[in-house]
C-alpha positions as CSV (number, residue, x, y, z in Angstrom):
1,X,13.9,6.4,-18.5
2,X,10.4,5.2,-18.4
3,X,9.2,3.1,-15.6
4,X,6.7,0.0,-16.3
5,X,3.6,1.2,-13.8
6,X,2.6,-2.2,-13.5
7,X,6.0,-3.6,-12.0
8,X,6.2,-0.2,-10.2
9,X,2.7,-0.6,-8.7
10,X,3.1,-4.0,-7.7
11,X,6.7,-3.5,-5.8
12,X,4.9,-0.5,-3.5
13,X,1.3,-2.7,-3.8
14,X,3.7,-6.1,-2.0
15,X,5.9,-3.8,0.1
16,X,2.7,-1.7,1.8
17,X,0.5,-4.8,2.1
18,X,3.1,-6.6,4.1
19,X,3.9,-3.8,6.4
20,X,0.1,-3.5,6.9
21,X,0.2,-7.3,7.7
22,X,3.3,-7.5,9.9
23,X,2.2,-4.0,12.1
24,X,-0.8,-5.8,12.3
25,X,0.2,-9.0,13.6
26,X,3.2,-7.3,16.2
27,X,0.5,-4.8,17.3
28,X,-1.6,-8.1,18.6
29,X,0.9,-9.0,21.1
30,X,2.5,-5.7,21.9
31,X,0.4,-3.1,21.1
32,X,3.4,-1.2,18.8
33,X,1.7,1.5,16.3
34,X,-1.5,1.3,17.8
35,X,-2.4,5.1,17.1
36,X,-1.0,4.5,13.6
37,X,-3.0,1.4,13.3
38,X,-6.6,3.0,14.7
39,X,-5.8,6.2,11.9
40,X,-5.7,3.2,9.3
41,X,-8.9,1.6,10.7
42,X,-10.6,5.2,9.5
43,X,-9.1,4.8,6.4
44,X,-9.7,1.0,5.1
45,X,-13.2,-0.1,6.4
46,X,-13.4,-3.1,8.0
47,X,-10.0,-3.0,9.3
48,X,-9.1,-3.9,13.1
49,X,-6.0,-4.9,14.8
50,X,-7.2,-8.6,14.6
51,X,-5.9,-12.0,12.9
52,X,-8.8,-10.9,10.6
53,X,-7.4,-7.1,10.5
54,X,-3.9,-8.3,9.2
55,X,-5.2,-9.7,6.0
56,X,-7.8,-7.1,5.5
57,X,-4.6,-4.9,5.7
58,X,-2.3,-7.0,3.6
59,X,-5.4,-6.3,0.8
60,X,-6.2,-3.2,1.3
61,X,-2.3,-1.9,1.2
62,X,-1.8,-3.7,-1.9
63,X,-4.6,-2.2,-3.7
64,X,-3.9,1.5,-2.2
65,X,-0.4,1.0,-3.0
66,X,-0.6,-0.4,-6.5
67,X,-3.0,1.9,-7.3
68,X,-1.2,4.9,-6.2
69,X,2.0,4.1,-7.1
70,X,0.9,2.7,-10.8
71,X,-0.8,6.5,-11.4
72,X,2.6,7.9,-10.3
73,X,4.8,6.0,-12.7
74,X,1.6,6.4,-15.2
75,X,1.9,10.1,-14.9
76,X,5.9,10.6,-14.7
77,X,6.3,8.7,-18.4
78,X,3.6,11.1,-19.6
79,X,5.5,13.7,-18.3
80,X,8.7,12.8,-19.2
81,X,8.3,11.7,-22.8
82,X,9.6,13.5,-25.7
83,X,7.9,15.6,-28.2
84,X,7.9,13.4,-31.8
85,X,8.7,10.0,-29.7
């Protein structure tokens, strides 16, 4: 079976991004995840636990997700295919 890395990348790309968004956004008024959150802010510059934050987050998990997830698919057809195909 291959697997299309652009469908693949964009599935994890919309999946991460929103979860960045939607932590984000509960983490305003509650303050769930906030250690997870902070790590993040170390790892996407720019990023805060802010209105501003979320979409910054919603970006930057789309990208780090698509472009993670599009080398893995990428790498399991090379892997995968058959000598003479």
């Amino acid at each position: 079976m291959m697997l299309q890395p652009n469908k693949f990348g964009a599935a994890g790309g919309i999946i991460w991004g929103l979860c960045m968004f939607l932590t984000t956004i509960i983490s305003i008024y509650t303050g769930y995840a906030k250690q997870f959150l902070a790590t993040m802010s170390g790892i996407y510059p720019g990023y805060s636990i802010s209105g501003w934050g979320s979409l910054l987050g919603l970006i930057y998990g789309f990208l780090d997700a698509f472009i993670g997830l599009f080398l893995l698919a990428w790498l399991y057809n090379k892997l995968t295919k058959r000598k003479g195909s």
